[in-house]
N, C-alpha and C positions, 0 to 999 in steps of 0.2 A: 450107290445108296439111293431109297428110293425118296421123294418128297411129294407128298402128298396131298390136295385140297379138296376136302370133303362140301356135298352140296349145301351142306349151310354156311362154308367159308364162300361159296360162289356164289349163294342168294344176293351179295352187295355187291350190285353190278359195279359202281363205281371204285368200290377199295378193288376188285375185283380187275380191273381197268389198268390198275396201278402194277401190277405184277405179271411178270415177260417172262417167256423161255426161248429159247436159240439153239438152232443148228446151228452145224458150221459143215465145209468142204474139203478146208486145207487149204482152199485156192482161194481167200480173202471171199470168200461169197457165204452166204447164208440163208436160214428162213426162220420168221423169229414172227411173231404176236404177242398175242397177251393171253390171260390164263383161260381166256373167253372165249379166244378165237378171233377176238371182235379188234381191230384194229386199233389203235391207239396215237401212231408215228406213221407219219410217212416215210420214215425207214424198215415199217411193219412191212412184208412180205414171204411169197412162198419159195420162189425161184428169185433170190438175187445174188448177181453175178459181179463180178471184179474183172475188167477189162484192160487189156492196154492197151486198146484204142478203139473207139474213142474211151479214152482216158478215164477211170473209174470205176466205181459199183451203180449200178443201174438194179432198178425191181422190173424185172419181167412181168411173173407173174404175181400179183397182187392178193389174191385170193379165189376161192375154190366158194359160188354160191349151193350151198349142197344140201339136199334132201335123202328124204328114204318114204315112196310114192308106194303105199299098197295096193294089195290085190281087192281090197274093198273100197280102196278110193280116196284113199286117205292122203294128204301131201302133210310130213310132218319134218320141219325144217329142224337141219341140224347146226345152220350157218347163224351169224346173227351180225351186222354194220349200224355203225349208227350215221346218221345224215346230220347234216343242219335245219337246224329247227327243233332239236331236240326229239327226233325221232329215230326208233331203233329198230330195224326191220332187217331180215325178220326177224322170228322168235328163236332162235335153237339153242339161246344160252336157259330158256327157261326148263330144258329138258336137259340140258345138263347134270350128271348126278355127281361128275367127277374128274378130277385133274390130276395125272399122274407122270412125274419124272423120274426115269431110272435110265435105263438102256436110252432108251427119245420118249417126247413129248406123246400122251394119252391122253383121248378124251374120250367121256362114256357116258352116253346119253340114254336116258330111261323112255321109252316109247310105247309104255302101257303092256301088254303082255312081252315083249320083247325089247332087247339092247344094243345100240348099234354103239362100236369101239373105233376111233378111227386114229391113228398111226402113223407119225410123220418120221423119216430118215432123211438125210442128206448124207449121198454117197461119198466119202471121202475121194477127194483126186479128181472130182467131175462135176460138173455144173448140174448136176441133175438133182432132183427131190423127188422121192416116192412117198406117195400116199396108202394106207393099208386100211382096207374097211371090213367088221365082221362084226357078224351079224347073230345076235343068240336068243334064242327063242322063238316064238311061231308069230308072226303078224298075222292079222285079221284077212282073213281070206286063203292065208296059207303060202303069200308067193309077196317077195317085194323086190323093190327097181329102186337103184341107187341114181338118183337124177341131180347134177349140176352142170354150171354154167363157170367156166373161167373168166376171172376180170381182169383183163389186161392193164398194166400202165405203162412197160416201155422207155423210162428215165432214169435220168440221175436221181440219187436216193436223198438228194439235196433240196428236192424241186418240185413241185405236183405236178401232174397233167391235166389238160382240156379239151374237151371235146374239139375237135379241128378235122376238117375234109384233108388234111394231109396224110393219116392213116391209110394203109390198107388191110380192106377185114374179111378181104378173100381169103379161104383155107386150102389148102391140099389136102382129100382125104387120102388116110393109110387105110392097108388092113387093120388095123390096130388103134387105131385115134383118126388124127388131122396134123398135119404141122401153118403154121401163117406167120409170115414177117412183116409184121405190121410197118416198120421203116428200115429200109434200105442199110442203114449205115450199123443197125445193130443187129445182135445172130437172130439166126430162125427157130420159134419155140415147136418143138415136137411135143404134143401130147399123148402118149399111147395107153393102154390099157390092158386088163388082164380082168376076165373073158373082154374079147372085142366089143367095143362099146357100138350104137346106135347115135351116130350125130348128123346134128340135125341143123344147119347153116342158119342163125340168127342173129346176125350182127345189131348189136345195139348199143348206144350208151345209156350210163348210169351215172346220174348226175348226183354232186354235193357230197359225196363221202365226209365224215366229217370226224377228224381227227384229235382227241379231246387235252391230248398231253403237250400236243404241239400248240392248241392253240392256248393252252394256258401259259406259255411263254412267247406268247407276240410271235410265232412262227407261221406258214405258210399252212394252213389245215385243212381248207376244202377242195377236193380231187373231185374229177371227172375219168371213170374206168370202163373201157371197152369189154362186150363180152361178142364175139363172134361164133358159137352154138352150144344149143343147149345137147348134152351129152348125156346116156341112160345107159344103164349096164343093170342084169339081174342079180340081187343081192340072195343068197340065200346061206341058214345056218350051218354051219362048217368049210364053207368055203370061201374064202378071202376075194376082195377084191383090189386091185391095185392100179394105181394112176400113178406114169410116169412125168414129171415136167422137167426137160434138158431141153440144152443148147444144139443137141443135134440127137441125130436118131438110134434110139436103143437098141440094139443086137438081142443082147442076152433076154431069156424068159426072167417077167418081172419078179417069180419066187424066187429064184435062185439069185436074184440081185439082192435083194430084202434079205434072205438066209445068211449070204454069203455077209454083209454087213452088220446084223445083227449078230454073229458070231465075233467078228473082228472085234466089237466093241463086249461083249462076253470075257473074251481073251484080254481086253486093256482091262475091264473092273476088276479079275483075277490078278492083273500084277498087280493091281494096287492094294488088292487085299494083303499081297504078298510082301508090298514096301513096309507094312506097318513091323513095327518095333516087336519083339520079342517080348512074353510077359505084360506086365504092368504099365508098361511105358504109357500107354495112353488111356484116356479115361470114355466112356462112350462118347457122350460130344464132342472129345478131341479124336475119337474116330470118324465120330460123323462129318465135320466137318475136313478132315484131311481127305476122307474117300470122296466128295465132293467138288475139293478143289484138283484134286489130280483129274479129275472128268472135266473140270472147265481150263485147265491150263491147256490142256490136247486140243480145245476151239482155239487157241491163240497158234499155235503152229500149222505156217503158211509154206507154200511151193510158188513160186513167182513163174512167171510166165517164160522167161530163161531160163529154170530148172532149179533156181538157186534156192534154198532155206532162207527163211524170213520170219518174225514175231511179229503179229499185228497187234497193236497196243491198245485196242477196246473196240468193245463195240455199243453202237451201231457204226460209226462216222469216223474213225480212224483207219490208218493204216501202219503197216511198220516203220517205227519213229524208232530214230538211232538212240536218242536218252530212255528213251521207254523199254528197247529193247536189251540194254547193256543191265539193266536196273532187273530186267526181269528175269534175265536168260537163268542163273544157278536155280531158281525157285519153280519155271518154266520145264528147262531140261536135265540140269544136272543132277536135282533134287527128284525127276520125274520119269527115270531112266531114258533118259533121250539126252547125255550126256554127249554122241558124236554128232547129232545134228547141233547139240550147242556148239559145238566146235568150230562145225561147218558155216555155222553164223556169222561167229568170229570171224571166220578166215572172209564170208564174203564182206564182212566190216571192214576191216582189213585192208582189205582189196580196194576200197571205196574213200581210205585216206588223203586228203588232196591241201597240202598245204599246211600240214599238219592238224588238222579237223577231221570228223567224221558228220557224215550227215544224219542230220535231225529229221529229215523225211527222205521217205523213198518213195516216191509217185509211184501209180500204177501201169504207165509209158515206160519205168528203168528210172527217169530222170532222178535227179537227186538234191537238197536243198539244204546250205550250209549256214544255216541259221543259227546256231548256240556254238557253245563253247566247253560246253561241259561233258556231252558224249565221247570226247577224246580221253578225258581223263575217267569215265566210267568205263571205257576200255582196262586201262589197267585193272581197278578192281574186279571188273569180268574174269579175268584172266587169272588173277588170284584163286576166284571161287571156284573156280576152272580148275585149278594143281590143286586145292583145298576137297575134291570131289575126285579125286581119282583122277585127276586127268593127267596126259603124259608130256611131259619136261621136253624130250624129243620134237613134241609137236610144239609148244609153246616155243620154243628157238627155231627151228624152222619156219613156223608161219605168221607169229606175234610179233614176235625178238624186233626183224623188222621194220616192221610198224611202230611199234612202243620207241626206237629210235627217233624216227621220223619225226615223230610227234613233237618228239623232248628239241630234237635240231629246230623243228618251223616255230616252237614257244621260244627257243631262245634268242632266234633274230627275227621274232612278230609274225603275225599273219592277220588274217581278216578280225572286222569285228574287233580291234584295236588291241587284241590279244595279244601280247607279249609280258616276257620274264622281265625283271627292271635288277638293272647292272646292278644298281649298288645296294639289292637286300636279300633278291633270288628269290620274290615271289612274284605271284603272278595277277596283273590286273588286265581289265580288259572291258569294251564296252563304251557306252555313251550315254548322256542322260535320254536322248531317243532310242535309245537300242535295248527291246528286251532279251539276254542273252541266255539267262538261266532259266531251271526251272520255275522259275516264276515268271511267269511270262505272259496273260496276265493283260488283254488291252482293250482303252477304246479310243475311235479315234484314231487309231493309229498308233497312239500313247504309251507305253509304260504305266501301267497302276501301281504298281512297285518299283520305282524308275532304280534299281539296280546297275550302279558301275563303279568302275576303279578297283579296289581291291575286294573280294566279296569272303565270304567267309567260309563257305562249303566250298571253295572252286581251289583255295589254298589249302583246305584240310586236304581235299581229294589230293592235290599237287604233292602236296608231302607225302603222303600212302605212297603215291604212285613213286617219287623219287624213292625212297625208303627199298621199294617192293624191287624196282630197278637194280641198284644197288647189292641188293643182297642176291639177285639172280645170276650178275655179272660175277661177280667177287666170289659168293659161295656155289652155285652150279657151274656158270658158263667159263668159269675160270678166264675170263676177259678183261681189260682195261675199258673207261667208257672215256678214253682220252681222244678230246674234241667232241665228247656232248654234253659232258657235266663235268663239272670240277672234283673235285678230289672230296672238298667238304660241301657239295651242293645241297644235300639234307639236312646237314650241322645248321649252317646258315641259315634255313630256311626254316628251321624251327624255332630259334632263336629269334631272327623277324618275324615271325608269324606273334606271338608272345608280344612282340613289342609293339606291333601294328593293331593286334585286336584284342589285347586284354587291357577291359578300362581300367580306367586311372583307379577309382574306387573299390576296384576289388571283387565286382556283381556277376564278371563273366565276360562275352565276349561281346564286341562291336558285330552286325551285322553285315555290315561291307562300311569302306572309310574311303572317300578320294579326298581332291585338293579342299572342297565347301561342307565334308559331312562327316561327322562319325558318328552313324545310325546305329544307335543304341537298343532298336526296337529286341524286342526278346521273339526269337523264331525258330523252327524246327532245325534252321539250315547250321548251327552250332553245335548240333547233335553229332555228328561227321566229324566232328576234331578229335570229339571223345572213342565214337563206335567203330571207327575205322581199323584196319589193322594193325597201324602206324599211327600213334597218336602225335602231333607234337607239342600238348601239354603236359603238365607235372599230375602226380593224383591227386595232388591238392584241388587245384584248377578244374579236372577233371568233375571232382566231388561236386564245387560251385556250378560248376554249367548242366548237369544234371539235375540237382536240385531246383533250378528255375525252372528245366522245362518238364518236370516231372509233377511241380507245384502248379504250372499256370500253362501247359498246353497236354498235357497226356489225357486220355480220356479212354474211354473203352473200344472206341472206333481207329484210335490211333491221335495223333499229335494235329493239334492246330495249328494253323500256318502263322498266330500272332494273339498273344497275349491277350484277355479279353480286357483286361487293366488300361490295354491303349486307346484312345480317343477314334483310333480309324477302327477299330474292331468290326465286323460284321458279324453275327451269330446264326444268318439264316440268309442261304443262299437260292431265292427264288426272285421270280417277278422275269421282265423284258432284259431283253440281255445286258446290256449295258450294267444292268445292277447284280445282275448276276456276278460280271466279271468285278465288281468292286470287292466282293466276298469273297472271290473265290481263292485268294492267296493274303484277305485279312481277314481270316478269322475259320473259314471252312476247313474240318478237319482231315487228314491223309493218312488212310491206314499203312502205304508202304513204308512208312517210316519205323514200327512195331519193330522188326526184328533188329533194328538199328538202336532203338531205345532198349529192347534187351539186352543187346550185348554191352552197351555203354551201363548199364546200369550191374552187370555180369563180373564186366571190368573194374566198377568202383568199388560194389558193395559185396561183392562174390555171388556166387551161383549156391543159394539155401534155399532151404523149402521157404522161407517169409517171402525171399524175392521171384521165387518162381510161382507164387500164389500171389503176384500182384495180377497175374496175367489171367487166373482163371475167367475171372466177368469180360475179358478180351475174347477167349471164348467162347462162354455162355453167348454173350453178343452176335457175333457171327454165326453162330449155330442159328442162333433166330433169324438173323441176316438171312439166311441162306433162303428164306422163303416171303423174303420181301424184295423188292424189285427185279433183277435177273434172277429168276428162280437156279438156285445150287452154282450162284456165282459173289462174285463181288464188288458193289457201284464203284463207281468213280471217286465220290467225294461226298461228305458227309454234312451238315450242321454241325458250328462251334458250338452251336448251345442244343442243350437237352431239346426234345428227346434223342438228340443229333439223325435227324429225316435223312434219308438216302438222297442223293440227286446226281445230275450227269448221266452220265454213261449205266447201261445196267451191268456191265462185263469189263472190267480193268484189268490187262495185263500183272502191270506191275504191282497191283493187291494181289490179285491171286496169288502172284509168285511169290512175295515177297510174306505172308501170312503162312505159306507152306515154309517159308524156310526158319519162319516163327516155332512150326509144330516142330523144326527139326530141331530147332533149338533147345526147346524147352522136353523135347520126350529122349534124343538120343544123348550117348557118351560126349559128353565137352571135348573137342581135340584140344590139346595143346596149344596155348594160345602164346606167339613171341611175342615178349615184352618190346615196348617201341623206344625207341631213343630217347623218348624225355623222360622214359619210366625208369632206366637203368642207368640216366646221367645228368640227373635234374640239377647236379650241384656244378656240372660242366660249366666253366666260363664261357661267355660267347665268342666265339672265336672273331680272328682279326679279317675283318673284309680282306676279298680279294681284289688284286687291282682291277680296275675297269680294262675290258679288251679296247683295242684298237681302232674304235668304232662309236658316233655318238650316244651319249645315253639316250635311250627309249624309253617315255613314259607316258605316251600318250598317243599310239600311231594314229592317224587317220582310218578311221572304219575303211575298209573295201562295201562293194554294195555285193552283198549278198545274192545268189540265185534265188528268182520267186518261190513263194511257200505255195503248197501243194494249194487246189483247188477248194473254195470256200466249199464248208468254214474251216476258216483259219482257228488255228488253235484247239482249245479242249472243249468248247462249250455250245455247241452248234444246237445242241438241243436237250440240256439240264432238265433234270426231272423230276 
């Protein structure tokens, strides 16, 4: 689908400023700006790369200084930076007429009798970026020369550069371009061209770039960028021109690289035309925006540098996060015909279980970081959504089955992070008031901002599903006993204490999490999961109540608030230096993944009518509009509690995307059959009689293990909100 910004939407340079598009590789790399061209982030770059060593994403190349130099003499810049000092040089956003995303990023500059269009690709599977330039109409004098200058920066996409005599800005001429490695320890950039360019060795720096999103959040904004020669190639109309920039050197003629990719990506917007519903199913914006997100869920699917399948869980500053990616996979690939690589996810998730946990990061090195507690138990629901999407029962016991043991054995005699099952109720707590475990998580200081532990209330909805889902795999497919890893009534029990542990005394719905000093009454998304899950183990009564609160005091069109605006810690606007950032960002900032979670809970209470499927229209309209504010045809991070709820974070989130398609799938195809859960079909069951305790002390409180380090700053979600 195409999205378009016409030159009077580009005349505010600064709203202008605010709005990003992205490449992507496959291989965690990318190239991404703003609608301007003109930088914004020091994550802004042309050629950035994802390394496993040294360890990370790094910006190569920073941008492309580029002109179109006539035969009468004319230099009319198509580039434009801005410095410090409030200076913007040069000009080429003023010739700007137009901003175009479909197939990739277009830009079209009006240059008086004639139009130069220039075209950016990122070849999937390869660290390379092609540029595409063409030329329509007659320049003055008849003949024009397409002249830029490469700016080098060479780092971590965390960090800026400075000018420093430790560079090297000697090049290698090709036939075809230059290649120069600037430092030793990172690859060598190849530049080449199509027709063979004229370069001309001119090493210099360019000092004070100046960065305006970063530095409106107390971040690191003014760079120093290396350009080592200026480079000319003849532009003229009907004939393309093209600039390669990779990691090593091109083989193939640069048309048939460009053809061959733009074809690929032809072929994916046809399937997707093809995913849509039969008929009436969806409505034009609920077209637009599902053909939309099926083109930004494909930038989330990664190749790791051992071969393996991976989700990276946003962009710019993310990588594949175990919670991010279990949360996204059905909406990602199963919903996105990439059903065997979700598989193949699994399996290397799987693979990566160490103590009965899964990791919450997967560095760029392999390493891996067992920080949370809750991606173990979003395995199972994976795995659901997984057999729920056509997937084969065969493969889920051969390569889950497994795993999903494992899990249930290291919960029931504890592991890290204080995580264990407690003998005498069979739920599961876990945590410390230093330890943030969940998804909230949420720090400064080192701190908890939501000091989360003990018993939590999404971490035992999930527990239930997953024993429930267990259960019924063994008993009714695997025809198996689970003797020696659950008891006979492990589920029974456990809804039963769940019920008695978080439903308050007065009847208003659920405790948030309760240990030995708290029973946090706060009202929050994470209550939503006892109801939406597939396994409930509430009554419909119950059900009705905990909806109702958060339908009343956190739903909004962006998705659910993280906290009642009614409480005294609420935040309603999440900007400013980070530290305040992080106080918002889990009280009060809203999270659209939760949408398809709040339909179905609300699916399950109140049924599936046109009244309740027209709550979600303005959830649409919204994101339709969404889709052309901050990642252009993606989805932010996280929102404002309060009106007009401002995009901020991330401009590209995994688990929205995914998780908003599985919304569209909700609400446009045939409902399956949904099985009733155990408190639905036995609400009048008596609670059954504890089992005795095993042979073994109670466990209610293990000693944290210390955790593997978390991947390289910034830690967490908010490196650079926006």
């Amino acid at each position: 689908m195409k999205l378009e910004f016409t030159q009077a939407e580009l005349a505010d340079f600064r709203e202008a400023l605010s709005t990003e598009w992205l490449e992507t590789n496959g291989l965690g790399g990318y190239a991404s700006s703003t609608i301007l061209n003109c930088h914004s982030r020091k994550y802004h770059g042309l050629l950035v790369t994802r390394l496993p060593r040294p360890s990370g994403c790094f910006v190569l190349v920073s941008a492309l200084e580029d002109a179109v130099e006539t035969a009468a003499g004319r230099a009319l810049p198509l580039a434009s930076h801005e410095y410090c000092g409030n200076t913007i040089h040069p000009d080429g956003h003023v010739r700007q007429t137009r901003f175009e995303q479909e197939l990739m990023p277009t830009f079209t500059y009006g240059c008086g009798d004639f139009t130069v269009t220039r075209r950016i690709q990122m070849i999937q599977g390869r660290d390379l970026t092609l540029l595409r330039y063409d030329l329509t109409g007659t320049p003055p004098g008849g003949g024009a020369t397409l002249a830029f200058r490469p700016l080098l920066a060479f780092r971590d996409i965390h960090h800026i550069t400075r000018a420093n005599g430790t560079l090297d800005g000697a090049i290698t001429l090709l036939p075809d371009g230059f290649s120069i490695a600037p430092y030793a320890a990172l690859p060598r950039l190849h530049l080449q061209t199509t027709p063979p360019p004229a370069c001309t060795p001119e090493p210099a720096w360019y000092y004070k770039f100046f960065y305006a999103t970063d530095a409106r959040y107390g971040l690191e904004h003014a760079e120093d960028l290396f350009t080592p020669a200026l480079v000319r190639l003849p532009l003229a109309a009907g004939t393309p021109v093209y600039i390669a920039l990779a990691t090593g050197p091109v083989s193939e003629p640069l048309a048939e690289l460009w053809a061959a990719e733009e074809q690929r990506r032809r072929r994916a917007a046809t399937a997707d035309l093809a995913r849509l519903p039969d008929g009436a199913g969806l409505d034009e914006p609920a077209v637009r925006l599902e053909l939309s997100l099926h083109r930004a869920a494909r930038q989330f699917m990664l190749r790791l540098p051992s071969g393996g399948a991976a989700l990276h869980a946003g962009y710019h500053w993310f990588g594949p996060w175990g919670r991010d990616t279990l949360i996204a996979l059905p909406g990602i690939a199963f919903l996105n015909g990439e059903r065997e690589f979700g598989a193949e996810i699994l399996k290397s998730l799987a693979r990566l279980e160490k103590e009965g946990l899964l990791p919450n990061f997967i560095n760029p090195d392999g390493s891996t970081a067992y920080t949370a507690v809750d991606p173990s138990l979003w395995f199972f629901w994976a795995v659901q959504q997984y057999l729920a999407g056509g997937g084969s029962l065969e493969t889920v016991r051969r390569e889950f089955w497994p795993t999903m043991l494992a899990i249930l054995r290291n919960f029931q005699r504890g592991t890290r992070s204080g995580l264990l099952v407690d003998v005498e109720n069979g739920l599961l707590r876990a945590g410390a008031p230093a330890l943030a475990v969940t998804w909230m998580d949420a720090q400064v200081g080192g701190r908890p901002i939501v000091p989360r532990w003990g018993y939590m209330v999404e971490i035992n909805a999930l527990w239930y599903n997953a024993l429930c889902f267990v259960e019924d795999l063994a008993h009714r497919h695997f025809r198996e006993t689970l003797e020696g890893v659950l008891d006979s009534d492990a589920s029974i029990r456990v809804r039963h204490a769940f019920v008695q542990k978080f439903w308050k005394t007065d009847g208003s719905g659920l405790y948030d999490f309760v240990n030995e000093s708290t029973q946090d009454g706060s009202l929050r998304p994470n209550a939503l999961l006892a109801v939406s899950l597939p396994h409930s183990p509430l009554s419909t009564e119950q059900q009705k109540v905990v909806l109702a609160g958060i339908r009343r005091e956190l739903f909004t069109p962006f998705g659910l608030r993280s906290l009642t605006p009614a409480d005294l810690r609420y935040r309603g606007v999440c900007q400013g230096e980070s530290w305040v950032r992080e106080l918002a960002y889990h009280q009060g900032s809203v999270w659209p993944w939760f949408l398809p979670h709040f339909a179905e809970a609300l699916f399950r209470v109140e049924g599936r009518t046109p009244e309740t499927e027209a709550l979600f229209q303005p959830v649409i309209a919204a994101f339709v509009q969404h889709l052309r504010i901050g990642g252009v045809g993606s989805i932010s991070e996280v929102f404002d509690g309060d009106e007009p709820h401002t995009q901020r974070g991330a401009i590209s989130q995994a688990w929205n995307v995914a998780e908003l398609l599985r919304l569209l799938h909700l609400l446009t195809r045939p409902a399956a059959p949904a099985a009733p859960s155990q408190a639905e079909t036995a609400e009048a069951a008596p609670a059954p009689t504890p089992a005795p305790a095993p042979k073994r002390p109670r466990q209610t409180a293990a000693k944290p293990r210390t955790a593997k380090a978390a991947p390289a700053k910034p830690r967490g979600r908010r490196p650079a909100a926006g």
